[in-house]
C-alpha positions in Angstrom: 0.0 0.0 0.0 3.0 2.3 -1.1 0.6 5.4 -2.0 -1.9 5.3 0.9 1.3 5.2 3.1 2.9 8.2 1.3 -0.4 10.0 1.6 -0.2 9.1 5.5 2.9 10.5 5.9 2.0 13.2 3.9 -0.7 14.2 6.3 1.4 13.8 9.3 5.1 15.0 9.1 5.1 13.8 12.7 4.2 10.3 11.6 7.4 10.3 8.6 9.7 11.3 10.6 9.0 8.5 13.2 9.6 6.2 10.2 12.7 7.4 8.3 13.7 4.2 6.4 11.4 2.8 3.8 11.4 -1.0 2.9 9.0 -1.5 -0.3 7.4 -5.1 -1.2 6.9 -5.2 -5.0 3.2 -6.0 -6.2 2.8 -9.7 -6.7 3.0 -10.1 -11.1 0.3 -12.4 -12.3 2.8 -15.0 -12.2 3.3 -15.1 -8.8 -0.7 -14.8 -7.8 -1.4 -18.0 -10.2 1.6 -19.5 -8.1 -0.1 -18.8 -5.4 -3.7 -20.2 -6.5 -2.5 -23.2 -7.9 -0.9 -24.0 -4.0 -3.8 -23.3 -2.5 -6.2 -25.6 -4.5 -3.7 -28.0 -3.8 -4.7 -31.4 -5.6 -7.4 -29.6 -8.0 -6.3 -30.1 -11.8 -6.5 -26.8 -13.8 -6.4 -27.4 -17.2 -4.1 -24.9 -19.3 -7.2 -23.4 -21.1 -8.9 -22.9 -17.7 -5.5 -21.9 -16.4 -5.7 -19.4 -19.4 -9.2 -18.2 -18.1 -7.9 -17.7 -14.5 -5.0 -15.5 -15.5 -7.4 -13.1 -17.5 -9.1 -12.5 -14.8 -6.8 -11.7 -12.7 -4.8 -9.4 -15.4 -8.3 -7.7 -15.3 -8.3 -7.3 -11.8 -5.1 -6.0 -11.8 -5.4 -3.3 -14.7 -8.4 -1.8 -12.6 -6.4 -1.3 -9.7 -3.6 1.0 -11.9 -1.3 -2.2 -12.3 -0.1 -2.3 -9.0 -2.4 -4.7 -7.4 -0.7 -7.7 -6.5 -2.9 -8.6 -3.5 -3.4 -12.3 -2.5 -6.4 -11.9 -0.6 -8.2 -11.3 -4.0 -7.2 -14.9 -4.9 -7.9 -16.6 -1.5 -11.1 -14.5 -0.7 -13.1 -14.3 -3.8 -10.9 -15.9 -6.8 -11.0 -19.5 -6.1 -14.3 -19.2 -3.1 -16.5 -18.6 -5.9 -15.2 -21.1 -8.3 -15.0 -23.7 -5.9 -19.0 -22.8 -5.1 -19.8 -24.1 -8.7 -17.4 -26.8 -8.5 -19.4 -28.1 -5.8 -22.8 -27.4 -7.3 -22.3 -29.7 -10.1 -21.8 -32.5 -7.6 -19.2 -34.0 -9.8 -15.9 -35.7 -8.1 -13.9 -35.3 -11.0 -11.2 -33.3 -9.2 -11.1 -30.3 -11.7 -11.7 -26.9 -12.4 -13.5 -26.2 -15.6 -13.8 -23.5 -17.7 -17.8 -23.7 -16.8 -17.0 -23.8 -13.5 -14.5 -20.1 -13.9 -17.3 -18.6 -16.4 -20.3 -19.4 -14.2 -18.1 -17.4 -11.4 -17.4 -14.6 -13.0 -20.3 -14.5 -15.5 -19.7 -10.5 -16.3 -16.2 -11.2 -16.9 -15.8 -9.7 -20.4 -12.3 -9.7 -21.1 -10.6 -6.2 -22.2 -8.0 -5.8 -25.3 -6.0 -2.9 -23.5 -3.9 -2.5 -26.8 -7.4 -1.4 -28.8 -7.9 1.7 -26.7 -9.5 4.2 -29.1 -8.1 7.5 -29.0 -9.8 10.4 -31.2 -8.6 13.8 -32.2 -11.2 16.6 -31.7 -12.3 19.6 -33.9 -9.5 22.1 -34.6 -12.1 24.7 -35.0 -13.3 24.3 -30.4 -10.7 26.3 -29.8 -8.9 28.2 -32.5 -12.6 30.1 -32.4 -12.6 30.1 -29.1 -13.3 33.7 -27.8 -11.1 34.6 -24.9 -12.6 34.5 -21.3 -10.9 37.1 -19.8 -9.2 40.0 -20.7 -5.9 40.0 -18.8 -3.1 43.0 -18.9 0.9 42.5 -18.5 1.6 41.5 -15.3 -2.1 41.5 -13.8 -1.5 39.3 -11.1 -5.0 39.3 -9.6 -7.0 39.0 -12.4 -4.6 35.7 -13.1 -5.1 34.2 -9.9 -8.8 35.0 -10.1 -8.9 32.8 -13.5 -6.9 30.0 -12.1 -8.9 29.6 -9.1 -12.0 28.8 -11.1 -10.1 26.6 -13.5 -7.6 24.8 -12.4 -8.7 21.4 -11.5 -7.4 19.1 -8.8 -7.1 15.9 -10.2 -7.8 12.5 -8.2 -7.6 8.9 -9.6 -7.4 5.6 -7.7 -3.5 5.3 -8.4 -2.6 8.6 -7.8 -3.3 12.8 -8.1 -2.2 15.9 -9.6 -3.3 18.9 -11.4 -5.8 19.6 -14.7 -7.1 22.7 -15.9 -9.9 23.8 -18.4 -9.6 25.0 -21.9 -13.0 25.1 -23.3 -16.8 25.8 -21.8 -17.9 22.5 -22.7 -15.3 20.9 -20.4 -12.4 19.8 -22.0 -9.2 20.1 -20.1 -6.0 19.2 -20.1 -3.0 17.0 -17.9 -0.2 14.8 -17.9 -0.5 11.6 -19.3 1.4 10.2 -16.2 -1.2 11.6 -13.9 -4.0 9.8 -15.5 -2.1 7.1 -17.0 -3.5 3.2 -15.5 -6.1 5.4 -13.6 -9.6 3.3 -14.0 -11.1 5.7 -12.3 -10.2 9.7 -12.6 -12.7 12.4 -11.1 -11.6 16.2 -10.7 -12.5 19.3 -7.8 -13.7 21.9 -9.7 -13.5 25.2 -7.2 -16.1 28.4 -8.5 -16.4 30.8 -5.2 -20.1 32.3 -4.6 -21.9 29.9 -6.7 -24.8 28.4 -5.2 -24.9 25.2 -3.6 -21.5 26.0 -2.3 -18.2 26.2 -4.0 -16.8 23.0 -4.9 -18.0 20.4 -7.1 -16.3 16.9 -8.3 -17.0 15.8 -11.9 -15.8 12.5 -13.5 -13.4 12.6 -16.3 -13.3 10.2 -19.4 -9.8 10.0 -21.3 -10.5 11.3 -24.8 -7.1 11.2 -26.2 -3.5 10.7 -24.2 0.1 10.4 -25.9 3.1 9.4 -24.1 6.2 10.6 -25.2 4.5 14.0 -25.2 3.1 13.4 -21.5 -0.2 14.7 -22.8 -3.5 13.9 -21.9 -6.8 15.6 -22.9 -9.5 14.6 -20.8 -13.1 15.8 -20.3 -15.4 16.4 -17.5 -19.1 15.5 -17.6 -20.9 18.5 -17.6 -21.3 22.2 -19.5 -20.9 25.7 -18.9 -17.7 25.8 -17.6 -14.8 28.6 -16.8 -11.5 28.1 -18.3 -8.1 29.3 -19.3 -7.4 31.0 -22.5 -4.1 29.0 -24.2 -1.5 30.6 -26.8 -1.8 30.2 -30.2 0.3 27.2 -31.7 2.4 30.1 -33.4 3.1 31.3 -30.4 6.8 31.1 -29.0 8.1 31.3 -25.9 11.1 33.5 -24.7 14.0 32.9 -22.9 13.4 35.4 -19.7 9.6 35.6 -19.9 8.0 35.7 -16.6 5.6 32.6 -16.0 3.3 31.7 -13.2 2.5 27.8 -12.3 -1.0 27.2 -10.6 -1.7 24.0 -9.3 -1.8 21.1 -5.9 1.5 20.8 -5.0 2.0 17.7 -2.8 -1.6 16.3 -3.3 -3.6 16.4 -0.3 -1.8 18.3 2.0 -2.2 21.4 -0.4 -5.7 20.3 -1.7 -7.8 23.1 0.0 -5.6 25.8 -1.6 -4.4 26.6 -5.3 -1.2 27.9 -5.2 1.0 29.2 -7.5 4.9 29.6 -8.0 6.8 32.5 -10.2 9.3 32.2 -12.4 11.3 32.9 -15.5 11.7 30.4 -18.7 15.0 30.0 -18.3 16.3 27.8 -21.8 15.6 28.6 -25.3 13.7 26.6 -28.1 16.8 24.1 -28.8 15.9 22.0 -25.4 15.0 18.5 -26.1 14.0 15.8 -23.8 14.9 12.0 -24.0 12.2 12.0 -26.7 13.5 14.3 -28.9 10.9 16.5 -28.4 10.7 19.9 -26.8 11.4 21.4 -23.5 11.8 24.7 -21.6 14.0 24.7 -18.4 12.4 27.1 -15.9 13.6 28.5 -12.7 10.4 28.4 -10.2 9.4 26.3 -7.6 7.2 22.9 -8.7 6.6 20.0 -6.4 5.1 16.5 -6.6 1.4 17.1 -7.6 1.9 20.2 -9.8 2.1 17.7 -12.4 -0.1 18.8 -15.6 -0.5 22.4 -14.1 -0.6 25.1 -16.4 2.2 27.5 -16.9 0.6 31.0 -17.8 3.0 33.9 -19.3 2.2 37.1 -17.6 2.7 39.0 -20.5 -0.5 38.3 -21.9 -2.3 36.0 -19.5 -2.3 32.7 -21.8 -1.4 29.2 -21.2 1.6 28.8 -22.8 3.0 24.9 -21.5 2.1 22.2 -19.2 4.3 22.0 -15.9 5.8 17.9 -16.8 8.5 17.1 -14.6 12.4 17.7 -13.2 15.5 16.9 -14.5 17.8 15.8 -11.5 21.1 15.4 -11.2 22.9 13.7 -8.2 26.3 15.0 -6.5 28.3 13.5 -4.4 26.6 15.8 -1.4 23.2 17.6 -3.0 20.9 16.4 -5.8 20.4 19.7 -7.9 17.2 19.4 -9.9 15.4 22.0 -12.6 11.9 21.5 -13.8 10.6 21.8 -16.9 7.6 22.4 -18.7 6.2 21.1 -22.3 5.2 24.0 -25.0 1.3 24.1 -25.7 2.2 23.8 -29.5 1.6 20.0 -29.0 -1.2 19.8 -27.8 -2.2 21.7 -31.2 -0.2 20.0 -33.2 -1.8 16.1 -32.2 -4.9 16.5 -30.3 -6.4 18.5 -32.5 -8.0 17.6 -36.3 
């Protein structure tokens, strides 16, 4: 339970300090958990297309958790109880598992070809004629933080969180891949002060396109209407020395109730590349774990002009010096949109 335990500690600096050494227990792999059921049906034959069967389901039940399930209780509790219930119900005393017997206990199994996942790019047109929402003037630091406060997005899945924010009315907003990525679940906090019913609202999110190597995802919430952030233009380019500002959860939970933003200044040019090959901008500002998929607004003109993706770390022989970086919003023009 490696995430539950750093969202513990997380809670409780008390608590992480009381614990200052960390051992972690890899997941089980589906290897190990069929290892397991096969010694706990002891004598039972399982033929290999049943076995085939068995580890399907358990693959499945391991994709919905994110891909880091690799509990055992799932196998002794409710994998081989409920096939052993039809086993017995047939009254046979053939000493085997069927396939009958695994289909009759799982009879909504339908099993999921996770390399078809259909992405789709969306209309070009959404949001090159998109009007801006607000007007914003150099430097205007209050009229920025009132726009990011009503549309930046804290994200939450069941493997993990981070930080979204709108780009449209009709709810489409964008992340980084690696905050949503394995998530079977993602629902966002969407924060409007004054409106009626009370301020915060949670919305669920499906995926409707996601690329890795760009560490891009543009999801959507369920819903209309909605506040959001006015992005560059994919012409747009971004300066060495402009002056930025990050909005987003740093560090999860323990910053959920509060937006905050960082200031900064880009501080590389347009010939950084990342392992990828593709683009980069070093910047100079503060970003911690959770700020992932914030947006990084210029305040020259108030626009989105990158995602907030990561660090680049290097480690010394006493400190580990590290310098974020962010990923121009070009790309999301350039392969999201049709």
């Amino acid at each position: 339970y490696e995430k539950e335990m750093e969202e513990m500690f997380e809670f409780n600096d008390g608590a992480s300090r009381r614990f200052p050494y960390t051992i972690k227990f890899e997941p089980y792999s589906t290897d190990d958990l069929l290892e397991i059921f096969n010694k706990m049906i002891g004598s039972i034959v399982v033929k290999d297309t049943t076995m085939n069967m068995v580890r399907k389901i358990v693959d499945a039940e391991r994709i919905s958790h994110g891909n880091t399930f690799g509990n055992a209780g799932f196998i002794e509790d409710i994998l081989i109880p409920r096939i052993e219930i039809e086993y017995y119900d047939r009254g046979e005393e053939d000493n085997e598992f069927t396939e009958t017997d695994v289909e009759n206990a799982f009879p909504n199994f339908k099993e999921k070809d996770n390399n078809k996942t259909h992405y789709r790019k969306v209309p070009r047109t959404l949001f090159s004629e998109l009007p801006g929402y607000y007007e914003i003037k150099e430097y205007a630091y209050d009229e920025l933080n009132d726009a990011t406060e009503n549309a930046v997005l804290y994200v939450k899945t069941n493997t993990g969180f981070g930080t979204a924010f709108l780009i449209s009315p009709d709810g489409y907003a964008l992340t980084c891949n690696h905050v949503i990525e394995g998530a079977s679940e993602i629902n966002v906090r969407l924060r409007i002060y004054g409106r009626l019913g009370g301020s915060d609202s949670w919305h669920r999110c499906s995926i409707i396109n996601a690329k890795n190597d760009y560490d891009m995802a543009l999801i959507k919430l369920e819903g209309d209407t909605f506040p959001h952030l006015n992005i560059a233009d994919p012409e747009r380019e971004i300066k060495r020395g402009e002056h930025y500002m990050v909005s987003g959860y740093p560090f999860g939970k323990k910053t959920e109730k509060d937006l905050t933003n960082f200031y900064g200044i880009i501080g590389s040019g347009n010939k950084q590349v990342d392992s990828t090959g593709l683009q980069i901008y070093n910047i100079d500002g503060q970003a911690k774990k959770g700020n992932s998929g914030s947006p990084v607004i210029s305040l020259e003109d108030g626009r989105v002009i990158g995602l907030l993706c990561g660090s680049i770390t290097d480690e010394g022989d006493v400190l580990t010096e590290e310098i974020n970086y962010i990923r121009p919003i070009k790309y999301f023009w350039e392969e999201f949109l049709k």
